[in-house]
Every structure is written in C-alpha cells, then in structure tokens.
FILOKE-746952 format. One line per field, with one value per residue (C-alpha): residue number from 1; x, y, z. Coordinates in nm, 3 decimals, decimal comma, padded with zeros to 5 digits. Layout:
// residues N
num <- c(NUM/...)
u <- c(X/...)
v <- c(Y/...)
w <- c(Z/...)
END
This chain:
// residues 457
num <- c(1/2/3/4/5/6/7/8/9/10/11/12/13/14/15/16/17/18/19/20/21/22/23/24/25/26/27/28/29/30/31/32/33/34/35/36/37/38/39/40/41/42/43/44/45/46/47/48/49/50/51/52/53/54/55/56/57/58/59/60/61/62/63/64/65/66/67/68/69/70/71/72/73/74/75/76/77/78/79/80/81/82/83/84/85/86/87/88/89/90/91/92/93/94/95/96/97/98/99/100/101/102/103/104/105/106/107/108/109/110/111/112/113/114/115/116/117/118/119/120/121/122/123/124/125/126/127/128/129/130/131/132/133/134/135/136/137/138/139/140/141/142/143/144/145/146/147/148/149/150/151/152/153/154/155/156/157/158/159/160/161/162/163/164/165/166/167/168/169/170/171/172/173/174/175/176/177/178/179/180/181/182/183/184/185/186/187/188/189/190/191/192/193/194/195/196/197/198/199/200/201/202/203/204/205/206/207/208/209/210/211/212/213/214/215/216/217/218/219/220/221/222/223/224/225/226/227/228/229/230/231/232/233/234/235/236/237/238/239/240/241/242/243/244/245/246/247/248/249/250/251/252/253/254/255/256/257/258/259/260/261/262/263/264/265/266/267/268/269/270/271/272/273/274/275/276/277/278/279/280/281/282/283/284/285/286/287/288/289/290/291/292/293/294/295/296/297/298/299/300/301/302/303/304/305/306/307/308/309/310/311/312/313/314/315/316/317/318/319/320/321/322/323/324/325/326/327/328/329/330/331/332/333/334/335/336/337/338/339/340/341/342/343/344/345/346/347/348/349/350/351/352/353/354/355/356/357/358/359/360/361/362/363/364/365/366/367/368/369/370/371/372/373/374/375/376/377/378/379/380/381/382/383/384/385/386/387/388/389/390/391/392/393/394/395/396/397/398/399/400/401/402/403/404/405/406/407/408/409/410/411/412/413/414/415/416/417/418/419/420/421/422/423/424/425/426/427/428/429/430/431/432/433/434/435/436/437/438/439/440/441/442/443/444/445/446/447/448/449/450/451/452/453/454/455/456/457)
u <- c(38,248/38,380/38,174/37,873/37,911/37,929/37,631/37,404/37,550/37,441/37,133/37,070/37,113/36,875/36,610/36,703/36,647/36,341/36,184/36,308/36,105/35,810/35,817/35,832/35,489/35,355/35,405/35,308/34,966/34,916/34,624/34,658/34,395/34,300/34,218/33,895/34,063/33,901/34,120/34,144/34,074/34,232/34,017/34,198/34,055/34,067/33,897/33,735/33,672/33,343/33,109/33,295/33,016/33,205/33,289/32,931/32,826/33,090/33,077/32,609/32,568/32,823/33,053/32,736/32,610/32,938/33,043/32,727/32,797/33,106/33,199/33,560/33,650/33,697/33,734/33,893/33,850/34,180/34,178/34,382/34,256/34,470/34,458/34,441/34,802/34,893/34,632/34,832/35,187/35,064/34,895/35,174/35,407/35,220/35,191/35,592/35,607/35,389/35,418/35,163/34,999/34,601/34,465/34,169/34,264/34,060/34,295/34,171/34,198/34,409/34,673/34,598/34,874/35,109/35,085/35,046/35,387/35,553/35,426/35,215/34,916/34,792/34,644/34,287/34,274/34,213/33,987/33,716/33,811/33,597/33,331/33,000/32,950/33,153/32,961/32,725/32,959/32,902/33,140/33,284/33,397/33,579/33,834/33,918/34,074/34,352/34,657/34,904/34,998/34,612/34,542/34,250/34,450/34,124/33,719/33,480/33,352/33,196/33,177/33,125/33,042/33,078/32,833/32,700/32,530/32,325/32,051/31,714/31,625/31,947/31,851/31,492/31,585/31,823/31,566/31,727/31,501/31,457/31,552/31,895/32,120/32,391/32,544/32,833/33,099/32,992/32,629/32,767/32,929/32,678/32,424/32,702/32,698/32,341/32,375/32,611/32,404/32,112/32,257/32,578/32,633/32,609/32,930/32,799/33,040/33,264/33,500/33,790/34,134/34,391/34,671/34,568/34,282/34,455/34,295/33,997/34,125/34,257/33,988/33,716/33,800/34,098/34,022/33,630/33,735/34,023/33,791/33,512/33,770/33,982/34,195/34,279/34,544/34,732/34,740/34,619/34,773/35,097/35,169/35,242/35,146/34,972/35,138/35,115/34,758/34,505/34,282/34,486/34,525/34,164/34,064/34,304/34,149/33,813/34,004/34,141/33,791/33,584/33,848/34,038/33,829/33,475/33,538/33,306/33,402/33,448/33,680/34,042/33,980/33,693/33,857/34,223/34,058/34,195/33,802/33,668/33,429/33,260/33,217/33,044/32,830/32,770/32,700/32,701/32,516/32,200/32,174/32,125/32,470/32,601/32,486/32,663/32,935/33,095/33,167/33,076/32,756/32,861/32,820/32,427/32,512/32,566/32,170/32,035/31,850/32,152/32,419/32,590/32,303/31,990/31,766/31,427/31,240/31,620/31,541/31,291/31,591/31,897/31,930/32,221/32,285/32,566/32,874/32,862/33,149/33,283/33,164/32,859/33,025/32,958/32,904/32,796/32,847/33,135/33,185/33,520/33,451/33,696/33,604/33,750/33,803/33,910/34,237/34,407/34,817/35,039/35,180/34,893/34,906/34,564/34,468/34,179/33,990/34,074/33,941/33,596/33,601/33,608/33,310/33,105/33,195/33,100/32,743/32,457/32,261/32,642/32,664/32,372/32,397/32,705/32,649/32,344/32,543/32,795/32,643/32,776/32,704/32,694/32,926/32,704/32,403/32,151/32,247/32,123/31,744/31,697/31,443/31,633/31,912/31,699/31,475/31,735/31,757/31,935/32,031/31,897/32,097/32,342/32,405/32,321/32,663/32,820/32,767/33,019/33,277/33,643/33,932/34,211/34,512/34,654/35,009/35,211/35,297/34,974/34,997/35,327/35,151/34,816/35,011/35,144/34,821/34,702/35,000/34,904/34,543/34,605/34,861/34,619/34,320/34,525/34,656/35,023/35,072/34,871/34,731/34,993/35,270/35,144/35,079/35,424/35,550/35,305/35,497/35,834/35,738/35,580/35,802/36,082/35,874/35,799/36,077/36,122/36,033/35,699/35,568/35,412/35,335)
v <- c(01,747/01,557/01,279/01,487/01,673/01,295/01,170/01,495/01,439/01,085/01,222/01,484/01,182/00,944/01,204/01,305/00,948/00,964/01,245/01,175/00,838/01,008/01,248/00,905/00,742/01,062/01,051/00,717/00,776/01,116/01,138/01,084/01,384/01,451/01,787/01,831/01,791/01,408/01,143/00,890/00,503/00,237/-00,073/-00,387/-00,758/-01,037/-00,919/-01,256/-01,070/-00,983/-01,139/-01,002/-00,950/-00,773/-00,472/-00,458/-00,462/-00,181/00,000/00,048/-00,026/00,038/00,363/00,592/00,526/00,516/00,856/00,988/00,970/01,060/01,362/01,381/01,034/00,957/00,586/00,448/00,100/-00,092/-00,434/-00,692/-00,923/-01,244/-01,581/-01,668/-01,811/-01,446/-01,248/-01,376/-01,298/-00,956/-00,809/-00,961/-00,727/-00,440/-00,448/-00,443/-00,047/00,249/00,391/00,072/-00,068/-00,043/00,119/-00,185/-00,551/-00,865/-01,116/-01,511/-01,643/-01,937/-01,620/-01,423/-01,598/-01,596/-01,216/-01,142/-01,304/-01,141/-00,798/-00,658/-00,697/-00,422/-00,573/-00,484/-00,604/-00,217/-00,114/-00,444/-00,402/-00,062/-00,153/-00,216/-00,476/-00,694/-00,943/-00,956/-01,179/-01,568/-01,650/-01,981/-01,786/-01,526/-01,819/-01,795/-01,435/-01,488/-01,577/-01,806/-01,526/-01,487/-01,157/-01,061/-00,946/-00,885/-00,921/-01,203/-01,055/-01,353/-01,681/-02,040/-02,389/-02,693/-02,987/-03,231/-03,099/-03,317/-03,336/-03,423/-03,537/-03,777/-03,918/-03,952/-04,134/-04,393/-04,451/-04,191/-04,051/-03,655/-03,569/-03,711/-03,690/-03,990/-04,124/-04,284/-04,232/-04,562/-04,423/-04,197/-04,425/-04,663/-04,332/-04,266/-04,693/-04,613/-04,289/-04,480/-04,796/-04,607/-04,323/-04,406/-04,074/-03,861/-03,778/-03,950/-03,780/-03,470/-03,340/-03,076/-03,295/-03,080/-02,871/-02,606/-02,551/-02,449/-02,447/-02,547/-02,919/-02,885/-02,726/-02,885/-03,225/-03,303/-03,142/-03,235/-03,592/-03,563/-03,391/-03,634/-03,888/-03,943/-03,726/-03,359/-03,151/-03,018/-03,061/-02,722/-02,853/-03,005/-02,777/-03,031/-03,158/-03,493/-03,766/-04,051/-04,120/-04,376/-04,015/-03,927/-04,252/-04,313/-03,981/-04,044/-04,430/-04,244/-04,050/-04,323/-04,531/-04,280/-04,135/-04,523/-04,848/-04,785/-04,485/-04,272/-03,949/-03,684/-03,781/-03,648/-03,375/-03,224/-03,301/-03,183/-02,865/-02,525/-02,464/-02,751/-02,571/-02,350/-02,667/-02,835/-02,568/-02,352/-02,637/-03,037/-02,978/-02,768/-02,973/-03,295/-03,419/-03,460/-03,591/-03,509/-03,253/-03,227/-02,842/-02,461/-02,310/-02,028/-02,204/-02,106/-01,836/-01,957/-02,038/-01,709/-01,495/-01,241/-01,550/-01,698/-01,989/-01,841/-02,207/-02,120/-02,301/-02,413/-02,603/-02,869/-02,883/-02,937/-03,033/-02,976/-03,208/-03,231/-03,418/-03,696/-03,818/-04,155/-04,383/-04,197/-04,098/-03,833/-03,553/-03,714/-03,433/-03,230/-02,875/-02,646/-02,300/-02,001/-01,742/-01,368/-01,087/-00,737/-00,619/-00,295/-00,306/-00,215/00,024/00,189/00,585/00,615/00,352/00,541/00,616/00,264/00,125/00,328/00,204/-00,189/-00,093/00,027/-00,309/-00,501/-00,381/-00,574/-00,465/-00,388/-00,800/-00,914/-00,731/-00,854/-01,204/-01,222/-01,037/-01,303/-01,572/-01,651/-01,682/-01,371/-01,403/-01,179/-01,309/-01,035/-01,012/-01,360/-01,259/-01,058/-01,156/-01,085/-01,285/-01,555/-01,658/-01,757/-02,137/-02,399/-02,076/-02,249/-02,647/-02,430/-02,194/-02,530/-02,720/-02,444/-02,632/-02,858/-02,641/-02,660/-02,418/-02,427/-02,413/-02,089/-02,145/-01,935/-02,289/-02,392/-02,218/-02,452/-02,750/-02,690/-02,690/-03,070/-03,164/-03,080/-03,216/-03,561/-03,555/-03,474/-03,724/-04,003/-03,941/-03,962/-04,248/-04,172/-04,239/-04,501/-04,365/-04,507/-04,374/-04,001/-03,986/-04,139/-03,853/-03,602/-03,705/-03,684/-03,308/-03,185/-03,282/-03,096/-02,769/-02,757/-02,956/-03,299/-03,162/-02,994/-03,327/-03,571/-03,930)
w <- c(07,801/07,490/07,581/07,651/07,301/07,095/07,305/07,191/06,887/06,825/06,979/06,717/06,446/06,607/06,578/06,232/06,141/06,340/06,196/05,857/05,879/06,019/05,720/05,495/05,680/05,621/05,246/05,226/05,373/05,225/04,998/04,629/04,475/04,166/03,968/04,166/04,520/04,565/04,684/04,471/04,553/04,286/04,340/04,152/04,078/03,840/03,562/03,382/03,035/02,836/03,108/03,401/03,633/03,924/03,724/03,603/03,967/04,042/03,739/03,749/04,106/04,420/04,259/04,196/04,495/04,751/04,583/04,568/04,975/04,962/04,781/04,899/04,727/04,386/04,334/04,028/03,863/03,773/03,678/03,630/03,279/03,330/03,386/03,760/03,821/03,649/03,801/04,176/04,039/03,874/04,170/04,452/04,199/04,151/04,603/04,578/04,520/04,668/04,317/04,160/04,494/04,448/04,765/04,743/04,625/04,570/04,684/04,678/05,030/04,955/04,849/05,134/05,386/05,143/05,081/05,453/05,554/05,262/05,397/05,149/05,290/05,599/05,924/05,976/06,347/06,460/06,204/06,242/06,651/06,621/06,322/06,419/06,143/06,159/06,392/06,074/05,904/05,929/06,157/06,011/05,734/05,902/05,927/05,610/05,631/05,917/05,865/06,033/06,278/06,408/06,231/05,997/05,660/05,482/05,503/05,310/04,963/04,856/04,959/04,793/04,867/04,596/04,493/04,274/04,011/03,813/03,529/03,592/03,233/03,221/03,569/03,486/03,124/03,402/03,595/03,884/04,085/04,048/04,410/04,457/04,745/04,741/05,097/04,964/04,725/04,576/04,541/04,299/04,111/04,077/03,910/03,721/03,566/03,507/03,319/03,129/03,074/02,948/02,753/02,612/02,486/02,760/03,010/03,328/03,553/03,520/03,770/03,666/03,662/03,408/03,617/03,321/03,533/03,827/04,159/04,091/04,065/04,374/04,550/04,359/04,275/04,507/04,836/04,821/04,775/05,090/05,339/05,304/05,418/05,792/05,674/05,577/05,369/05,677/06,069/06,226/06,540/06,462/06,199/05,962/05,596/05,615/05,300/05,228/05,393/05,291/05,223/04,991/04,809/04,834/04,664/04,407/04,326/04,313/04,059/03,833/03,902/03,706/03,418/03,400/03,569/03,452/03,252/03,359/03,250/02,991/02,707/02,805/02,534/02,713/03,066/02,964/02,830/02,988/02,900/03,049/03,312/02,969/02,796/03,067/03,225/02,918/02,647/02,750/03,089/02,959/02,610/02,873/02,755/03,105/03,438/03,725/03,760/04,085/04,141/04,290/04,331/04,094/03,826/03,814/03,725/03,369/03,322/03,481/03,231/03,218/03,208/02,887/02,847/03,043/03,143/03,142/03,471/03,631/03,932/03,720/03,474/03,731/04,090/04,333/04,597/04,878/04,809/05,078/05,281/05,137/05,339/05,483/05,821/06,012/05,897/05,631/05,402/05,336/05,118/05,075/05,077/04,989/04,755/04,728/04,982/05,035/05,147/05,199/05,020/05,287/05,081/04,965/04,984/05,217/05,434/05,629/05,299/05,172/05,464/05,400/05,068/05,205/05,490/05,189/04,956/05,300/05,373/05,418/05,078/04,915/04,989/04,826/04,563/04,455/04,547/04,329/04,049/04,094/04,177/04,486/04,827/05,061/05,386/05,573/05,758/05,725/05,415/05,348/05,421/05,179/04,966/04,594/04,738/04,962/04,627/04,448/04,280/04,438/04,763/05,025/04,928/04,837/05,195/05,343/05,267/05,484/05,788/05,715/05,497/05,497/05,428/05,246/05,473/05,622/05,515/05,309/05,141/05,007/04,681/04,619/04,695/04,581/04,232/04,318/04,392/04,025/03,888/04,114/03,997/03,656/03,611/03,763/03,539/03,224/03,324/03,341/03,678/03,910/04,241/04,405/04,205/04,214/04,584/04,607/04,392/04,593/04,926/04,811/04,594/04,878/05,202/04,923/04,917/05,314/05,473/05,594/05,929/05,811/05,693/05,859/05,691)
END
C-alpha cells in the first residue's frame, strides 16, 4: 500500500510538472494585444539609415494593405540601426528572452545556421508542408534557408547574384568594346592594363578587400574568386573545410596581382574605406572614374531615379557582365547568391499570426514589390514576370547568373571563418602578407576555429 501511495504520489508530481509546462507553452504563444484587442506583430531588420528602402516599402506599401485584410492584427515596425556585424549580435540577443524576441526577423542566410543550432530560430517544416506557395519559390534558392539538420528555418525575401560592373565610356575611351563579357580571369586583367594605359586616372578595377567591410569581402571578392576555381569553401559531403588549396591561393594571387603586381586598383584609401562601396557606386563609377567593379546587382539601385545618384539612360552608361570562371571551364561562369529572409524567433509570443505575417511578406506581388524597392532580385518565379519587376535594367543578365550560383556554407561555423577570410584578403591587398603567407595563416586560424578533424587540406 506504501508503495502504491509513493507511486501515485510521484504520479501526481509528474503531472504537476506536466501541466505546469503546458500552462508555460501556453503563455508563450498567447497573443500579445493592444488597447484595441489586435495582436500585435513586431517585425525587426537591419535598418541601413536615411535611404533605408525596406522600411519605406513596409511603412507606404505592405502594412496598409496586410492590415487592411486583417483587422485582428496590428503589426509594429522595430528596427535594428547598426552596422551589420552589430545588427547579427543585437538581434541573436534580443531572440535570447520572450520578453524582447520580435515575432518576425530578417535574418541574413549566412546567420541563419548559426541561429538555428543555437535554438532561436522556429522550424517552419509544418507550416510550408501545408502552404500552397511555396512551390512558387525558385527552387535553387530554397537551399539557402536549411540548415545543417535538413530543416527550412526561414523563407527567401530577397535574393542576389554578383558581377562585373563596368563603364561604357571608360571602355569605349580603351578601345573596349561596349558589350563585354570576359572568359578568363586574365581577360579581365588585361581590360583592366588598358583602362590603365589609356586613362591613367581612372580606378581600372575595384573589388571590396578591407575586413571593415565585413562580408561583403568575403562573399564578394573572396568567394566569387574561389568558386570560379576546382575548388570550394567547404565539402558538403565530407563535412569538412577545404585549406590550403591551389583555389584558395590562386584567388588570393588574383588578389595581390591587381592591388600589388600591376596595381590595378583603387588607392588603399578608397579600398581600406569602411565606405568603400558609397564611394565607388555613388561617386567614382557614374563620374566615369572607374571601370570595372566586381560586385551585387543591388548596387543599381544607386542610379535609379529614387536612388542617391539617379543615371539618366543606365544601360548606355554601364554594363553588367558575368564573372567568368578562371580559366574559362565549365560552367564558365560563376555567381554567389544569399541575400535576406524571414524567420519566426522561437520564442516569439504568437507563432500562428507570425507565420501569417511571413505568407503575406512572401506573395507573389508582396515579392516584386520589394525587390524593385530594393533592388534586388525576387526569389519567387511568378513573381519574376511581372512586368514592373521584368523591365528592369541589367534584370534579365542579372536573374541570369543564377544558373550557376553558389551558397555560402550551412555551418554554424561560417560566420567565424568568413571573418578569417577578410582578415586573409585584406592582409594580401595591402601588402602585409604574401598570398602564400595569409592562406598559410587562413589554414592554421581556421582548422583552430573548427577542429583539426573538421579540416581537410
């Protein structure tokens, strides 16, 4: 009987605990109204300043018209201003604690891994198993939003592929013809000697190289240099970190050939410059004061009539051409592609009405319209024939490059070494540190960060 009476009783606990933690979920998920009854929706991003575009899109296009169809939710705008390195630490903070989680976050999707495996990120596998939209989305970019343990942690907002842009009026005064498209990494080299040659005061070839910069010199310079060789960042099948590769040193040498050997780019006080991307796009590129600039598709937006340096006639003035593999093999074109997505916090007090919130963001005119706002690509195919969004310059090169895009790797430790890659690059193009030297340094960071046995050489 004694025995009977301590079982019951351990019983009773068990569903104390039970019920206690059921109570818990419920408050978690339990709506979060304001005075009027509406349940309110805190949608959080990077916010980029003055010329933020996505709040403008938000703010005059998507809330009017998502609440105007849905009475019962109130959503509310809170974003982050910061640089991006903050923006990553801010947010992954504010996901820590039900009390400061956003219900909506824009997370980058070389972040998202990292977020997922430290839990603050919800799985959407049930929600996209039952919406009718989501085989709208291109499907080589849906890669981008699982993580290493096969689930989708978030859907596309915009997507992104990277070029060579380059200047029509410095070509034509080299003697470069006006529709460009190099095979070889050398082919860009040698337009680069002619720039040079016949206008001595123009930058012939920009690429971002300063660690201030962040990861855009890893994604833009680095990685488009890597994947256009044998080799790649990281092994999806072994698992493992690829050093000490002749990719690696080869994209550095390309590297120290244009800022060191021929000296083919910016001055190290443009290309060191936490503003280098404003200086190029927004004041040596339109005043024919640079050639080529290898880098994202986005950056058209500067020269649209509502951007910082509106370009009247665009595509006579500028061309943008696919960065080609280094020695012309096959592909013979390579892009990386990433951009930002949306994700629900874990934490965050109403998933259900969050998750309505992200199907709204996701629609097929929602897409464009943002895309076109931003100046980015859409990920959604319909979306893509629309004829606002299909008329765009340079859309078409542009949506082309996807066919041979590359992600970032899924791995919770890409963020750590993306930040040794800018330190390699930047070290390399200031000369501090040969090619050899930094991808030395690169192997021996790196197999530090992962493990000896997460490396592979």
């Amino acid at each position: 009987m004694k025995r009977y009476s301590k079982i019951l009783g351990i019983a009773i606990s068990i569903l104390g605990v039970v019920l206690l933690a059921t109570g818990c979920s419920q408050k978690e998920d339990s709506s979060s109204k304001d005075k009027e009854g509406k349940t309110e929706i805190k949608i959080t991003w990077r916010d980029t300043g003055e010329h933020d575009n996505l709040n403008k899109y938000l703010t005059e296009t998507f809330i009017p018209e998502f609440e105007k169809e849905n009475k019962d939710i109130k959503l509310v705008l809170a974003p982050i201003t910061a640089s991006e390195g903050d923006y990553f630490s801010k947010v992954a903070l504010s996901m820590q604690s039900e009390s400061t989680a956003p219900d909506v976050v824009a997370e980058d999707s070389f972040m998202l891994n990292s977020d997922a495996n430290a839990g603050y990120l919800l799985s959407l596998d049930d929600y996209l198993s039952k919406w009718d939209q989501w085989d709208k989305y291109t499907e080589n970019l849906k890669a981008g939003v699982v993580a290493e343990d096969g689930k989708y942690y978030a859907i596309p907002g915009t997507s992104d592929s990277r070029g060579l842009w380059y200047n029509k009026r410095v070509f034509k005064e080299a003697g470069l013809p006006e529709e460009w498209q190099p095979n070889t990494w050398d082919e860009i080299v040698l337009a680069s000697e002619k720039i040079k040659k016949a206008s001595p005061d123009v930058i012939p070839f920009s690429m971002g190289v300063a660690k201030a910069n962040g990861e855009s010199v890893s994604m833009q310079t680095f990685e488009m240099l890597l994947y256009g060789t044998e080799d790649t960042l990281f092994d999806q099948e072994t698992k493992k970190w690829n050093v000490n590769t002749d990719g690696i040193l080869d994209s550095l040498k390309f590297v120290d050939e244009i800022y060191n050997t021929k000296k083919l780019g910016p001055a190290l006080s443009v290309a060191i410059n936490s503003n280098y991307g404003s200086v190029l796009f927004q004041d040596k590129f339109p005043n024919d004061q640079a050639g080529i600039i290898l880098d994202g598709f986005w950056s058209q937006g500067n020269w649209s009539e509502t951007g910082a340096v509106p370009v009247d006639n665009v595509e006579d003035r500028f061309g943008f051409a696919a960065m080609p593999t280094q020695n012309g093999q096959e592909p013979k074109s390579t892009t990386m592609s990433g951009g930002w997505t949306w994700a629900i916090p874990s934490k965050a007090k109403n998933h259900d009405a969050s998750w309505k919130v992200i199907q709204a963001l996701g629609g097929k005119e929602q897409q464009a319209a943002r895309a076109i706002a931003e100046g980015n690509l859409t990920v959604r195919d319909d979306s893509a024939e629309i004829p606002e969004y299909k008329n765009q310059p340079f859309i078409t090169q542009a949506t082309g490059f996807l066919q041979n895009a590359h992600f970032r790797p899924a791995n919770d430790k890409y963020p750590n070494v993306s930040v040794e890659i800018q330190n390699m690059v930047e070290s390399v193009a200031t000369g501090s540190k040969t090619p050899e030297e930094a991808a030395k340094d690169y192997a021996t960071n790196v197999t530090r960060i992962v493990g000896e046995e997460n490396v592979q050489k």
